[in-house]
C-alpha positions in Angstrom: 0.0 0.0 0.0 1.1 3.1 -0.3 3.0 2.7 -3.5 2.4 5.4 -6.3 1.1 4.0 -9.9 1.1 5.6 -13.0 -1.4 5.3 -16.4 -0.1 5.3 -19.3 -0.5 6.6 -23.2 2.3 5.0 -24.8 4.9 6.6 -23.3 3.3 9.4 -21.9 1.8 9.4 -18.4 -1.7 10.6 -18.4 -2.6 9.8 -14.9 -1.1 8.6 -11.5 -2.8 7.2 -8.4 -2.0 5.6 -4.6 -2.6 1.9 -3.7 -4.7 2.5 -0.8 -5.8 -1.5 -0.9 -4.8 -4.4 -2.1 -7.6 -7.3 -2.6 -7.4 -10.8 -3.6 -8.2 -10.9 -7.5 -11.9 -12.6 -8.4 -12.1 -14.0 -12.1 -16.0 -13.9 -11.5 -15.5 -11.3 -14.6 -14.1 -13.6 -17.0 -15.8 -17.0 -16.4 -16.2 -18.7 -20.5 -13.8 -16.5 -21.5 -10.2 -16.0 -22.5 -8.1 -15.0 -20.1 -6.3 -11.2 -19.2 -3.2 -11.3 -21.6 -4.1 -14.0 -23.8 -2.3 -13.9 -27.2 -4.7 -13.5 -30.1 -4.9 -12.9 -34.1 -7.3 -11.2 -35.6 -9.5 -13.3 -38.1 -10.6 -10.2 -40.0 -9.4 -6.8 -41.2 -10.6 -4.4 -38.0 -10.5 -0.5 -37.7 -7.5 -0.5 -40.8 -5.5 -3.4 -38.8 -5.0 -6.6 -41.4 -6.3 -9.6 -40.4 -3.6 -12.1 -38.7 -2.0 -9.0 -36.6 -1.3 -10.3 -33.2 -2.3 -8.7 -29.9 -2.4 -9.1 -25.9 -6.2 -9.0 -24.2 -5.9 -6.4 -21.5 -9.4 -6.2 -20.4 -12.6 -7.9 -21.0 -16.1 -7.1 -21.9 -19.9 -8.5 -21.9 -19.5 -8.4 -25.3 -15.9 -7.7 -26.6 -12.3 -8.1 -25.7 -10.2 -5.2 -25.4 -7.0 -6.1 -27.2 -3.7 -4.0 -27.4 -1.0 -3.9 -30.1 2.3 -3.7 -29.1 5.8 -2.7 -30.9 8.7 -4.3 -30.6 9.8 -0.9 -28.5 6.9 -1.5 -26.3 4.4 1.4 -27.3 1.1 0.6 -27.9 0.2 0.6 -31.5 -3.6 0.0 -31.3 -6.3 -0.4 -28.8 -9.7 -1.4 -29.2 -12.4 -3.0 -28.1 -12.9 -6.3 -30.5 -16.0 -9.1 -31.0 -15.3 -12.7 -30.1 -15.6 -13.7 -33.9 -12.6 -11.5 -34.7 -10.6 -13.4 -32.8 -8.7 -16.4 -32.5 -7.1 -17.6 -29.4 -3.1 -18.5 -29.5 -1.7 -18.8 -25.9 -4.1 -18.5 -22.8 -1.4 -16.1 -21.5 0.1 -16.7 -18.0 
């Protein structure tokens, strides 16, 4: 507790905040789904993005996966919000 965490745009910090508790994790949100930080392709062409780009999911949705682009540098190339059908599942992640 206590420690100071940043958010990030790329690079840039956009926001900062204090751990004032730490909880045990609940999966509750992602029961019959992919996991946080699975690797995944895209099936289909999306937002300008060709299809069989890979990409992390960093969040999930009722509906959609929020899946991130990364460089080889380590900046975020694209985010968005994505459709089960436009993806396809290649590691479970961690």
């Amino acid at each position: 507790m206590g420690d100071l965490i940043q958010m990030r745009d790329g690079r840039r910090v956009i926001g900062s905040a204090t751990v004032v508790e730490v909880v045990e994790p609940t999966n509750e949100h992602l029961i019959g789904r992919w996991p946080l930080f699975a690797t995944v392709r895209l099936r289909r062409e999306v937002d300008g993005v060709p299809a069989g780009t890979q990409g992390a999911v960093v969040d999930v949705y009722e509906d959609a996966y929020e899946v991130e682009i990364v460089s080889d540098a380590g900046e975020t190339l694209w985010l968005a919000a994505v459709a089960d059908d436009d993806l396809e599942l290649l590691d479970d992640g961690p």
